[in-house]
N, C-alpha and C positions, 0 to 999 in steps of 0.2 A: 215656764218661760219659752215662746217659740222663738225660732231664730231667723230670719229671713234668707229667703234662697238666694244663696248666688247669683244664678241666674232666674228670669221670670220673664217669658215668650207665651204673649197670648195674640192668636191669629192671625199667625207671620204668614205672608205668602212674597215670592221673591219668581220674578219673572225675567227672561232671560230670549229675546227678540221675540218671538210668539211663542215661545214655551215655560207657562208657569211649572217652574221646578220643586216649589215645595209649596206645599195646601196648606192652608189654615191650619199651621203648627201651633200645638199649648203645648206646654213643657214648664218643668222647674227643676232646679238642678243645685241639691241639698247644698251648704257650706263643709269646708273641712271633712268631704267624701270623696273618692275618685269613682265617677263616673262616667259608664262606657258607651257611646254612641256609634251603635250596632248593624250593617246592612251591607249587600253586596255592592260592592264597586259601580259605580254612578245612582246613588239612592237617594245621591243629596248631601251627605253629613259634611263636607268640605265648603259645602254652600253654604249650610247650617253652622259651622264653625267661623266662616267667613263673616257672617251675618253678626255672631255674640261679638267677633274681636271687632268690628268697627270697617270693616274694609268690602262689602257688599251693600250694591243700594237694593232697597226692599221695596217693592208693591204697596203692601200695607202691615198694618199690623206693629204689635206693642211688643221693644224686646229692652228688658232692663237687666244692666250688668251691674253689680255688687251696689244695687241703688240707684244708678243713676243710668242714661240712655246709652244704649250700644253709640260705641263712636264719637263720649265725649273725652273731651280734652282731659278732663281729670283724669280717666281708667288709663290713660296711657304709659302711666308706672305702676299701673298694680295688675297688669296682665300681660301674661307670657306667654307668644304664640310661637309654638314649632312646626314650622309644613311638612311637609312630605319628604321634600328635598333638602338635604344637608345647607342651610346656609350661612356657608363658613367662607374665611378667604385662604384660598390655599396655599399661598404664600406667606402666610403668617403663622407662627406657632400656634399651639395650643392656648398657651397661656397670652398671648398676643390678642387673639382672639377674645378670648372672653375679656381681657382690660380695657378693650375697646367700647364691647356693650355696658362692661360697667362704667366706663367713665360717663357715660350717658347719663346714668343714674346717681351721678359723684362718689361711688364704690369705691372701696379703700384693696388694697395688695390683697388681707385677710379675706376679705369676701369673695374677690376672685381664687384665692386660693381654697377658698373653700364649697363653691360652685364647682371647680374642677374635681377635687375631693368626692363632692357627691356621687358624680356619675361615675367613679372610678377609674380617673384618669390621670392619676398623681405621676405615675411613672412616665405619662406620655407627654406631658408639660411640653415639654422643650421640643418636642416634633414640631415639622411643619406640618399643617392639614391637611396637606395636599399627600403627602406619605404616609397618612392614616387608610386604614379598611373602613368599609363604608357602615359599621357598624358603630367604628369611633365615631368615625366626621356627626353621626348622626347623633352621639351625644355630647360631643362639642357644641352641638346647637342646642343643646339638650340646657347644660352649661351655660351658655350665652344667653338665655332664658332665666335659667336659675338665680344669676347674679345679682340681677333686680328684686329678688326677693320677694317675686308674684303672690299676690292673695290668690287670683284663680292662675291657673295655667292652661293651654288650651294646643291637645297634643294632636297633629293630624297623623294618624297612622304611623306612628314612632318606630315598630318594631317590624314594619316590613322588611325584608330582608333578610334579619338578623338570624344568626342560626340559633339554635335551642337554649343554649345554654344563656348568651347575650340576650335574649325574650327575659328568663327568669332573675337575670340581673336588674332589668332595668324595670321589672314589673318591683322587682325590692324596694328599687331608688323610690318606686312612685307611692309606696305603702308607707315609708320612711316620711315623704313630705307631707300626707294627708295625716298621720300621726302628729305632725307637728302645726295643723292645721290648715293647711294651702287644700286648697280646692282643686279637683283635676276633673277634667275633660277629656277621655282618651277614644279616640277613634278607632276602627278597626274593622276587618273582612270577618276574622278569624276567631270565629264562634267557642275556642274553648279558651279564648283568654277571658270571656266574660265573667269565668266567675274569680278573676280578680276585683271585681268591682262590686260595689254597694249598690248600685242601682244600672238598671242596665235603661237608655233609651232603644229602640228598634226601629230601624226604615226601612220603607222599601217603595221605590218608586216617586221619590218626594215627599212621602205620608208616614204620619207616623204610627204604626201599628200598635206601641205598648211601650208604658214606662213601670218598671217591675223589679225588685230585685230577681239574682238569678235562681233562688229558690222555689219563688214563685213563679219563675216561667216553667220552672219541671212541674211545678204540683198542676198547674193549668195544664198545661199539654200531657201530662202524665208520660212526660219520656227524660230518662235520665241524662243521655247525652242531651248538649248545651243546642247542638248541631240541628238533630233531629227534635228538637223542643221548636225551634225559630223555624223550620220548614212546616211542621204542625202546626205552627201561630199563620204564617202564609195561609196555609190553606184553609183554615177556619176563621180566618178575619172579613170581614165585607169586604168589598172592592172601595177604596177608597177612602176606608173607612176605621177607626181604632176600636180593638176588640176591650172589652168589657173586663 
């Protein structure tokens, strides 16, 4: 029995005053896997994230989110987007905070308290946000996401910043939710978090170079490091073009 992809993006391209910033994207993006969409800083992937949640107008091209079109009325409780930037309000607690997003969703105390729970921030409840490190604030958004109870979630660069140990927490939380079947989408610069993921996407330049798990990117490039596997993909790929 096959299972329909999550997501399904055929011949996206997405134009931006006279610069088309992403080419003729195909992509599929399994159910109940977390999924890393991989490439240095301005590659696209924020554009590309933009484009699945509904909030990007596109050129052309076919993008379906758990069935139905990027941007319809229905996905808008069953998808959870975190940007880049904390957005929280700082004046309000922890726990303030996310009963806000859940009242949206008609979320009961439990569910909020158990979105906070998630990301590990039982203790911090009662803070205001604005007194948080920017490693909290970032999973209070994390949390205010979670509360809705996303089938996909859709993570822009979650863990910039965070120091080391905060990275391998919150890659926990994210193995935790695809365990219990939510879909993720996690963005990223940083080449050794990939092999947290099931499937890696790759960009560079607006293009999509390869979609692979990370095992298969070492056996192709023949380099162990994740790093040096994706700088080998670079340089062996056509110009503009996804490698084989």
């Amino acid at each position: 029995m096959t299972t329909n992809p999550a997501i399904d993006i055929r011949g996206l391209r997405v134009i931006r005053g006279k610069n088309e910033v992403l080419h003729s994207i195909d992509l599929q993006v399994a159910s109940g896997s977390i999924t890393g969409l991989l490439g240095p800083s301005g590659c696209g992937k924020t554009t590309l994230m933009r484009t699945i949640v509904g909030t990007q107008i596109v050129e052309s091209g076919d993008v379906k989110v758990l069935g139905d079109n990027a941007g319809s009325a229905a996905l808008r409780r069953r998808i959870g987007y975190v940007t880049q930037s904390p957005s929280v309000y700082g004046d309000l607690t922890v726990t303030r905070n996310v009963q806000y997003f859940g009242s949206l969703y008609g979320k009961s105390a439990a569910d909020v308290r158990a979105a906070i729970d998630t990301v590990g921030l039982t203790r911090n409840a009662h803070q205001f946000a604005a007194d948080l490190s920017g490693g909290q604030a970032t999973r209070v958004s994390l949390a205010c996401a979670l509360v809705a109870d996303p089938e996909l979630l859709v993570l822009d660069e979650p863990t910039v910043g965070l120091d080391p140990i905060l990275r391998v927490e919150l890659w926990e939380r994210f193995a935790e939710l695809a365990k219990h079947g939510t879909t993720l989408l996690v963005s990223s610069h940083v080449m050794d978090e990939a092999d947290h993921c099931a499937q890696l996407i790759l960009m560079r330049d607006g293009h999509l170079l390869a979609q692979l798990t990370p095992d298969d990117l070492r056996a192709k490039t023949r380099c162990e490091r994740l790093e040096d596997a994706f700088l080998e993909l670079i340089r062996t790929s056509p110009v503009g073009g996804e490698i084989s």
